[in-house]
N, C-alpha and C positions, 0 to 999 in steps of 0.2 A: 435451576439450570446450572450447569456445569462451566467454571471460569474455565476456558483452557488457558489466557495470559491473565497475568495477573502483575502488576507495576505497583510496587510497596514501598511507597517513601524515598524512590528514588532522589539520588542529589548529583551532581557531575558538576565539575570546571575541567578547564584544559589548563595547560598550563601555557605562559605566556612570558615575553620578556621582561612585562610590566604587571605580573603577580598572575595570579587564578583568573582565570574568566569564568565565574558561574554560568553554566547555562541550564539547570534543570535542579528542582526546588522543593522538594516532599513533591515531588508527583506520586498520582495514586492514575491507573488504569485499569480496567478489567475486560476484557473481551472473551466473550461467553463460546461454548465451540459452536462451529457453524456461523458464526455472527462477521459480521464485516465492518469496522471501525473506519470511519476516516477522521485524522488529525489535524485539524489547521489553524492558523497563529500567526502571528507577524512573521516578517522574515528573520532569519538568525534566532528563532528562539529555542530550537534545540528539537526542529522536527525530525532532524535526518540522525544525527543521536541517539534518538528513540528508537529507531530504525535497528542500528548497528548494535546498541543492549539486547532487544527481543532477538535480536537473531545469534547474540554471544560473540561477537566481533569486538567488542569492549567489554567492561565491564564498570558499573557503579560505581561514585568514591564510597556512595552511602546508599543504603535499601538494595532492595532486592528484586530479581525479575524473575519469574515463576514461569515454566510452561507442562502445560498435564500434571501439576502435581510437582514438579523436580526443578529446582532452583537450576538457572542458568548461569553457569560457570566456566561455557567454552564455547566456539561455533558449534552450531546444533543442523546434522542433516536433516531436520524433518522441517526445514524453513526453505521459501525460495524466495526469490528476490529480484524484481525487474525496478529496472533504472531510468531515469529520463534518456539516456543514453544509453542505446541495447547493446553496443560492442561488442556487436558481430563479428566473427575473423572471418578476413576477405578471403584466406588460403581456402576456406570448408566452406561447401554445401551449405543450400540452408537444413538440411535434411541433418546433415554432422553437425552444425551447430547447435542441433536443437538437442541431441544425444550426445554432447558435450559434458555434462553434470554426470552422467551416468559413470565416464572415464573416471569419475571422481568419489563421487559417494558409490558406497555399497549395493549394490541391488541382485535384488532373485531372479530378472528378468534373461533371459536368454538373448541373442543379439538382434535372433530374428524377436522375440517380443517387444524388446525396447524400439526397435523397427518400425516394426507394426504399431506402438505406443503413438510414438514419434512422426507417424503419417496421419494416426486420429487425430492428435490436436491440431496440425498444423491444416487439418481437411475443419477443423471445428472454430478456428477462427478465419477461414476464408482464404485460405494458401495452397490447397489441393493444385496442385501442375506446377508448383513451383519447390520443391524440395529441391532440384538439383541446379538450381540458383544461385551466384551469388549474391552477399549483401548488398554491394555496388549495383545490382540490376533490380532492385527492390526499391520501391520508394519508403520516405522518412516511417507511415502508415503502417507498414506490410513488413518493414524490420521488427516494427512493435510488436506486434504480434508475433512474428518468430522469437521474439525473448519472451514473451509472457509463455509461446510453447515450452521456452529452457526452463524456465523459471520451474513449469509446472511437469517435467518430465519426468522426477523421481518420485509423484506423487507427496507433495509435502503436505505436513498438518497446517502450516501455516502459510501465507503468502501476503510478504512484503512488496507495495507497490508505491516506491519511493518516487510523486509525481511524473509517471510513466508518460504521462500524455502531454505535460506541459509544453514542449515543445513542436505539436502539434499543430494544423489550421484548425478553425474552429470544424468543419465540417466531419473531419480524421476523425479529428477529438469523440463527437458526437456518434459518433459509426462504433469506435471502439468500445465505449459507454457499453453500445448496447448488445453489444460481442462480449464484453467481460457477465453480463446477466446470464447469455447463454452459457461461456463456459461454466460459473460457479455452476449453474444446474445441472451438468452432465460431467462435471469435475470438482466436488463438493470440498473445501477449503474452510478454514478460519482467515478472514483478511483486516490488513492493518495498511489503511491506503493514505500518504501523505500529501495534502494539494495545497494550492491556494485559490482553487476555484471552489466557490462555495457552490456552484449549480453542480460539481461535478460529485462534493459531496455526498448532497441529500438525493441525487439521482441514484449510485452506489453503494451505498451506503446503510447500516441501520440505527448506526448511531454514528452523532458526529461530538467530537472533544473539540473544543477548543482554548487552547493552550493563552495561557497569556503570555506580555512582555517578559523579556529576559532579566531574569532565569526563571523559567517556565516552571508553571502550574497546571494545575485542571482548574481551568476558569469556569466552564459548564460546558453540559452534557445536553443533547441535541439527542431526544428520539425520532427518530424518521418512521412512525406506524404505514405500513403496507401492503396491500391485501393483491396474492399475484403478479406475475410480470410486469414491470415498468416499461412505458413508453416516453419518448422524448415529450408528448404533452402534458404525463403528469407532470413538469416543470412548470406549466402555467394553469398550475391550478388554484383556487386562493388558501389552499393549506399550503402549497409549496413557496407559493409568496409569502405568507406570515412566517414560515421556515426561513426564508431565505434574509429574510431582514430582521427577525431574532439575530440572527449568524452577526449580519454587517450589524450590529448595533455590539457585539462581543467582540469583534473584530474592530473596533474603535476602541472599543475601553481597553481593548489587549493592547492598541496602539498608543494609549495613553489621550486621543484625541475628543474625549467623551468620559463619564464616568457614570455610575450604576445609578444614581440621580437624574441625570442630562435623560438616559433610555427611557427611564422609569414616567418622567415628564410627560 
């Protein structure tokens, strides 16, 4: 199977008034195309960094980040990227903001097709009547979804999902979930999703990383096997529970509050 990212020994500090701050350590990542990753880890330990490498918005002090073969050396159009914060502009349409990226990156699309682009996604995550919208007339829900439309409007190979939903009620959250299933299946993506919900993981997900404390590693690798669309009950099934407490049990030793003995007990 074909790596389309690939994360080689990455290493990163920032720099600080009081020396380097390591945050990211020989990481090694691979995410296969088609495949949908999610990454979770204590906080601060270099998930949104990870982020900002795959997509070439920084770059390594050390190792390298691969995407199709072609080391990543600069921001790369075929990435998109939704935020916990969709920073919508109030001035435009949700219909303009969502054909926002197009002003931007290159496309073959015509105006009336990026148009027409542009009314499917936003008819594909439940926004149909509301294109000519502002963000202020949307609730927190229904913005997400018009960025995840922006995100995915120039068709990207890949799609960074930098804890989109965190800010969310649980119930949003949960809707979303299962609105992200449908799109990848009728807008097919490589994804690299960062949380700190472990349910929101293994529901999305096909593999999950978890990163330890700072400065981050690949602590372990989390298969999610799947057979068919997800439903919110695959969460309480008793595979998803031995999932999900594998996870809390790496998510202590990542916090230092446990160690590979304590689990192992």
């Amino acid at each position: 199977m074909t790596n389309l990212i690939d994360i080689k020994g990455v290493r990163h500090a920032y720099q600080t008034e009081d020396g380097p701050l390591p945050v990211l350590d020989g990481l090694e990542i691979s995410v296969h195309e088609g495949g949908f990753v999610a990454v979770v880890g204590p906080s601060g330990c270099g998930k949104s960094t990870l982020t900002r490498l795959i997509a070439g918005l920084m770059k390594p002090d050390h190792g390298e980040v691969w995407l199709h073969g072609e080391r990543v050396r600069g921001p790369r159009s075929t990435v998109g990227m939704a935020f916990q914060n969709p920073v919508l502009l109030e001035w435009r349409t949700i219909l303009k903001n969502v054909l926002l990226p197009l002003e931007i990156v290159p496309t073959k699309l015509t105006k009336k097709q990026a148009e027409e682009r542009a009314r499917f996604l936003l008819s594909l995550v439940g926004l149909e009547g509301f294109e000519d919208k502002r963000p202020s007339e949307l609730s927190g829900g229904m913005r997400q979804r018009a960025s995840l439309c922006r995100a995915l409007i120039h068709q990207p190979e890949v799609l960074i999902l930098d804890e989109p939903f965190g800010a969310l009620d649980a119930f949003t959250r949960e809707d979303l979930w299962q609105t992200m299933h449908r799109v990848k299946e009728r807008e097919p993506f490589t994804g690299v999703l960062i949380t700190h919900d472990l349910r929101e993981s293994i529901f999305l997900a096909d593999q999950v990383v978890v990163l330890s404390g700072r400065p981050a590693r690949t602590q372990y690798v989390l298969d999610v096997p799947s057979s068919g669309p997800r439903t919110l009950d695959d969460l309480y099934t008793p595979a998803a529970v031995e999932q999900l407490a594998i996870l809390r049990e790496q998510i202590q030793i990542a916090q230092g509050r446990a160690t590979p003995e304590d689990t192992a007990a």
